[in-house]
C-alpha positions in Angstrom: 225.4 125.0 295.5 222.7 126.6 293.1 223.4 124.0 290.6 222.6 121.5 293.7 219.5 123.6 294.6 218.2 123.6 290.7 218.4 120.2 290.8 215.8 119.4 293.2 213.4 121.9 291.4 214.0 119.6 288.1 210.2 118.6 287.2 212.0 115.9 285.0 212.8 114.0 288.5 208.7 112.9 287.4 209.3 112.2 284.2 208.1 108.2 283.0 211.6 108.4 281.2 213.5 109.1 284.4 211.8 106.5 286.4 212.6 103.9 283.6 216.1 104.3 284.5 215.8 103.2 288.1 216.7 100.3 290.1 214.9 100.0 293.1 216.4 98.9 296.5 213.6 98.1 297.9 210.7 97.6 294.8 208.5 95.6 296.9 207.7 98.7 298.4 206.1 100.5 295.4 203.2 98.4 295.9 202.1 101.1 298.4 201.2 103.3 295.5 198.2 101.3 294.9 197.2 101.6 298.3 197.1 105.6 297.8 193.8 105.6 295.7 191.7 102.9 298.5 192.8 105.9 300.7 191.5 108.1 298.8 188.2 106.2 298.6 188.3 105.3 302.4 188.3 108.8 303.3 185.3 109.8 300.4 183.4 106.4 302.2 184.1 108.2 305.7 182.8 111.6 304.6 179.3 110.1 302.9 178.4 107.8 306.4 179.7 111.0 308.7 177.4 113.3 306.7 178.7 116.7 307.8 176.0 119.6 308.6 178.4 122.2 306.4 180.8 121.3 303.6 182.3 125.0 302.7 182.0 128.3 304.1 180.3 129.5 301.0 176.6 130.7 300.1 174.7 127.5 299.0 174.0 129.1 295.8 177.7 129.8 295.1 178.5 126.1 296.1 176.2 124.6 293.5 177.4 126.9 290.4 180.6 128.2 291.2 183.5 126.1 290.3 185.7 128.0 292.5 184.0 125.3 295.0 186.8 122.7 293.3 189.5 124.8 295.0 188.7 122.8 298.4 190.3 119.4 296.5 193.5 121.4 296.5 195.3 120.8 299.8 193.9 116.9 299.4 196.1 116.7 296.6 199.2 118.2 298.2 198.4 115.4 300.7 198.0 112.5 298.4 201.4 114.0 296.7 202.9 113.9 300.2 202.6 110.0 300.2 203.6 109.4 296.5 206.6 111.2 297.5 207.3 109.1 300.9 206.4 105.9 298.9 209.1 106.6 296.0 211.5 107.7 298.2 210.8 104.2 300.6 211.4 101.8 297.5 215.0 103.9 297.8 215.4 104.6 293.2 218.9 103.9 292.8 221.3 104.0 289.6 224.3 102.0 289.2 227.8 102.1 287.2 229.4 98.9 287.0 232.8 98.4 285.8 234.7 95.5 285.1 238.3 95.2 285.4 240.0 92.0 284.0 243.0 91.0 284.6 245.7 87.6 284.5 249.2 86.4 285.1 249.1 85.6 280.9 251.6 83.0 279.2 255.0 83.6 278.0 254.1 81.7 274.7 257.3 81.6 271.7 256.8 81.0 268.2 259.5 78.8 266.4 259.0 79.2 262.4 260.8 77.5 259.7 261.4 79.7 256.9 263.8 77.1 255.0 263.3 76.8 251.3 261.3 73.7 251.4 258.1 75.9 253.3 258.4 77.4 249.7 256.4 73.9 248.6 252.6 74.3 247.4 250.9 71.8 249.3 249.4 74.8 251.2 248.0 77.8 249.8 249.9 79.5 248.8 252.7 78.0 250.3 253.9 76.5 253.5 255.3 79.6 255.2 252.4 81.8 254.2 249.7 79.3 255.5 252.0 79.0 258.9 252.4 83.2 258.7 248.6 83.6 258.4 247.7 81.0 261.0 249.9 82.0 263.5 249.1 86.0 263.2 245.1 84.8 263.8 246.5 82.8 267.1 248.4 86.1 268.2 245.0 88.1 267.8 243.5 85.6 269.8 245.5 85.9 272.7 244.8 88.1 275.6 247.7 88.9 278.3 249.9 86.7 277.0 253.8 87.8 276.3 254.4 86.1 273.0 258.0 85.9 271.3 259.4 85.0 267.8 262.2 82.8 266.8 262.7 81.8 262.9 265.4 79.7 261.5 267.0 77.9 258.7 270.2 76.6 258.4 270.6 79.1 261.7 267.9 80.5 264.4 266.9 84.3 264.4 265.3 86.0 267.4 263.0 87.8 265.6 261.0 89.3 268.2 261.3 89.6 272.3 258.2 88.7 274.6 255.8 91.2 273.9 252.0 92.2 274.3 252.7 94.2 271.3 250.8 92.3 268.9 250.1 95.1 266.5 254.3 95.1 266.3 254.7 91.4 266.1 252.0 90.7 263.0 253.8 93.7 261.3 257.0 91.4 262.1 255.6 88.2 261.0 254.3 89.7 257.7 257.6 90.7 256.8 259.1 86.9 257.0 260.9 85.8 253.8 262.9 82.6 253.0 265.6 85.3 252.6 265.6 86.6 256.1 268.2 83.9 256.8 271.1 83.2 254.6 272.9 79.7 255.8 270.3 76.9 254.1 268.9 73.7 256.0 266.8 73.3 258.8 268.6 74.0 262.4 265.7 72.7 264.7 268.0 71.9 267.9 269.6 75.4 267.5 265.9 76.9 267.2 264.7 75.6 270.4 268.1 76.4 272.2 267.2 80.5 271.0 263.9 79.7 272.2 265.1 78.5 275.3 267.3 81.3 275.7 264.6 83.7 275.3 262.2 82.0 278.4 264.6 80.6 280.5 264.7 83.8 282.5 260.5 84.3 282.5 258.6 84.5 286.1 255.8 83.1 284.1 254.6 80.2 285.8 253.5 78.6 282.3 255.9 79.1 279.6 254.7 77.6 276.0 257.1 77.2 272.7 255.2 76.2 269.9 257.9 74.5 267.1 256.8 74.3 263.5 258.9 72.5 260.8 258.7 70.6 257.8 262.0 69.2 257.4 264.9 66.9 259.0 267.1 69.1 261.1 270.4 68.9 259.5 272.0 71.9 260.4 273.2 73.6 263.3 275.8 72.7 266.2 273.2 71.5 268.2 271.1 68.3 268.8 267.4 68.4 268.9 266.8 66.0 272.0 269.0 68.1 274.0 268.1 71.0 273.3 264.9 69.5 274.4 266.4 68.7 277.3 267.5 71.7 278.1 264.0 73.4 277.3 262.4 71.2 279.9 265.0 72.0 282.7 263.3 75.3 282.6 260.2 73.9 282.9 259.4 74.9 279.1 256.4 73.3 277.7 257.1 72.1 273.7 254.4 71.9 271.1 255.6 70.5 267.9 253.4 70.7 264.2 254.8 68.7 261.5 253.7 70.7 258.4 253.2 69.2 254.6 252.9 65.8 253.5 255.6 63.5 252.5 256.2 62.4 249.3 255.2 64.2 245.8 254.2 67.3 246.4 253.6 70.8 243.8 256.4 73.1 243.4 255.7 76.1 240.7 255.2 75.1 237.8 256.9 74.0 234.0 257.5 75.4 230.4 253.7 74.5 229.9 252.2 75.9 233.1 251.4 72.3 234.7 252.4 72.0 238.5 255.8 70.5 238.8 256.5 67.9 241.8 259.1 67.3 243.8 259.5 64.6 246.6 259.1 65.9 250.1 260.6 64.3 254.0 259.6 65.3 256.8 261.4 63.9 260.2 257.9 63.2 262.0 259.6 61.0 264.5 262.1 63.3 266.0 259.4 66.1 266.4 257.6 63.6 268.5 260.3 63.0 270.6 260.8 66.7 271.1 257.4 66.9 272.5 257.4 64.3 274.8 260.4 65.6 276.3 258.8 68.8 276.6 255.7 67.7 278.0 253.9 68.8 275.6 251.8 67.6 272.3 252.7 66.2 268.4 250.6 67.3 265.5 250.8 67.0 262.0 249.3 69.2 259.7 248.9 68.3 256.0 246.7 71.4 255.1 245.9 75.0 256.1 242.7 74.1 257.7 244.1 71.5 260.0 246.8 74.0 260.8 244.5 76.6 262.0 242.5 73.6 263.9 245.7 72.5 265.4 246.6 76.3 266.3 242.8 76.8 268.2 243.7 73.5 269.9 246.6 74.6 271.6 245.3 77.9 271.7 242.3 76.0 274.2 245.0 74.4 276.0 246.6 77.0 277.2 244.4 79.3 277.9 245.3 81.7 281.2 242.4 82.0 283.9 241.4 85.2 283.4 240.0 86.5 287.0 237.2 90.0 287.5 237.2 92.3 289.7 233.7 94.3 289.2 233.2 97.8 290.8 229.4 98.5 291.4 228.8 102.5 291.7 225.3 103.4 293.2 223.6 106.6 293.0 220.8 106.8 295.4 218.0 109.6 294.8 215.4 108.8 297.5 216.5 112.4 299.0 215.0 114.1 296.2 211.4 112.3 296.6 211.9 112.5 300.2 212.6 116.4 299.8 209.6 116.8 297.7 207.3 114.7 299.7 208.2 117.2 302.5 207.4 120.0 300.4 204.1 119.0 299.3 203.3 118.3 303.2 204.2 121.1 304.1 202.0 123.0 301.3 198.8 120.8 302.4 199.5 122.0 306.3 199.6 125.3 305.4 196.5 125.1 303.2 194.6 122.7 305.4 193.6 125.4 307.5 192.8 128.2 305.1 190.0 129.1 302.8 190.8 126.6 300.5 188.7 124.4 303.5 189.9 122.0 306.0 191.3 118.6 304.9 189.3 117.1 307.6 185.8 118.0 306.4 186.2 118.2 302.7 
């Protein structure tokens, strides 16, 4: 309660700084502050045409030389402080705390990562799998209320991480991928979208994303590509498919002399398209690092989630402490009006 009562004694309520934070409710309304001096001149014009016989209760002598005289201007100025107050406390100062809260249903968005030996080859820098690693952990950090999973695979798929908003945990995951991770050698693409599947089949997520990324021919694995495509779309799985490398000659380490050797590269682009038509969803074929990352911020545009606000506007108003003061100083000028000070009426 003192605290309270301290408050309204605060001379900093008057401060320029302290009206600088304001919003005002009703600003229009300061206008009337200019309209305080023309009162102030109305009533000096009033006092010169009514020409009063006696100004102050004092000698004339003493009214001439004594500045004591100036203590008639007193109660006026409680007065005129009166209506400052009323006028502030009219245009309603207010101060405001606005928070935003945002929010959205997210994807369920899985990774599918080939870590067979040929992403060892050097047609990226520095290689396949590190171009794909690096590109994919700037799409994670890009993401915002999405669930996003891991699968990797070889000659065999690997869950390598669960849906999770985890990202910190999944990069760390994804920076740990070696060709080693996986022992059986080829490229198992139907049996990497089947672990995919497996892993969003059972997602309340209305959109559910996997995003398959291979360089090879999938010959490994017990199952078939189309139906496992098949199978991802019957759960109403979306499939992007990138193509990585070139086909062809491409660098792999280098000789006795330190010249880049090449070896000859195949990359099945035709069943990958197939994969994503079935799954309703986009081909793309990467032959460098920056059209990966291009291809990467395309679907990342895609499939964006609407992200929806809810704002929550606090508001402070402080019109009670002009109002309180205003109702101070009037009562000061009634109390003074009428004493030796002089009358407000004849001053």
């Amino acid at each position: 309660m003192r605290k309270q009562v301290a408050e309204f004694f605060d001379w900093s309520w008057f401060l320029p700084e302290t009206f600088k934070t304001y919003e005002w409710d009703n600003p229009i309304l300061l206008n009337l502050l200019w309209m305080i001096p023309l009162l102030i001149l109305l009533r000096k014009g009033i006092k010169f045409l009514k020409n009063p016989v006696l100004e102050l209760s004092l000698p004339k002598r003493v009214a001439r030389g004594n500045p004591w005289t100036y203590l008639r201007l007193v109660p006026t100025g409680f007065f005129f402080l009166a209506l400052l107050g009323i006028v502030i406390a009219l245009a309603r100062p207010q101060r405001s705390n606005e928070r935003v809260e945002q929010f959205t249903e997210g994807i369920d968005i899985l990774l599918v990562l080939d870590i067979s030996e040929s992403m060892d080859l050097q047609d990226f820098r520095p290689n396949r799998l590190e171009a794909a690693k690096s590109t994919a952990v700037d799409f994670i950090n890009g993401r915002f209320g999405d669930r996003i999973g891991m699968v990797i695979f070889a000659g065999e798929a690997y869950s390598l991480a669960p849906l999770t908003n985890d990202y910190e945990l999944l990069t760390a995951l994804i920076a740990d991928i070696s060709f080693d991770m996986i022992e059986p050698k080829g490229t198992a693409i139907g049996s990497a979208i089947a672990a995919g599947t497996n892993r969003l089949k059972d997602s309340e997520t209305p959109s559910k994303v996997m995003i398959l990324l291979s360089d090879g021919e999938s010959n490994a694995g017990n199952v078939d590509p189309l139906f496992a495509a098949q199978l991802a779309s019957a759960f109403n799985i979306k499939i992007y498919t990138i193509a990585v490398g070139k086909d062809g000659m491409v660098p792999y380490g280098t000789d006795f002399f330190g010249r880049p050797q090449m070896v000859e590269s195949y990359l099945d682009e035709t069943t990958l398209r197939e994969i994503a038509r079935i799954g309703n969803g986009e081909f793309y074929r990467a032959a460098d690092g920056n059209t990966l990352q291009q291809i990467f911020d395309r679907i990342d545009v895609l499939e964006k989630a609407e992200i929806q606000e809810n704002r929550y506007k606090e508001t402070a108003d402080y019109y009670r402490i002009y109002l309180f003061w205003a109702m101070l100083f009037f009562l000061i000028w009634l109390a003074l009006k009428s004493t030796f000070f002089n009358n407000f009426l004849l001053d």
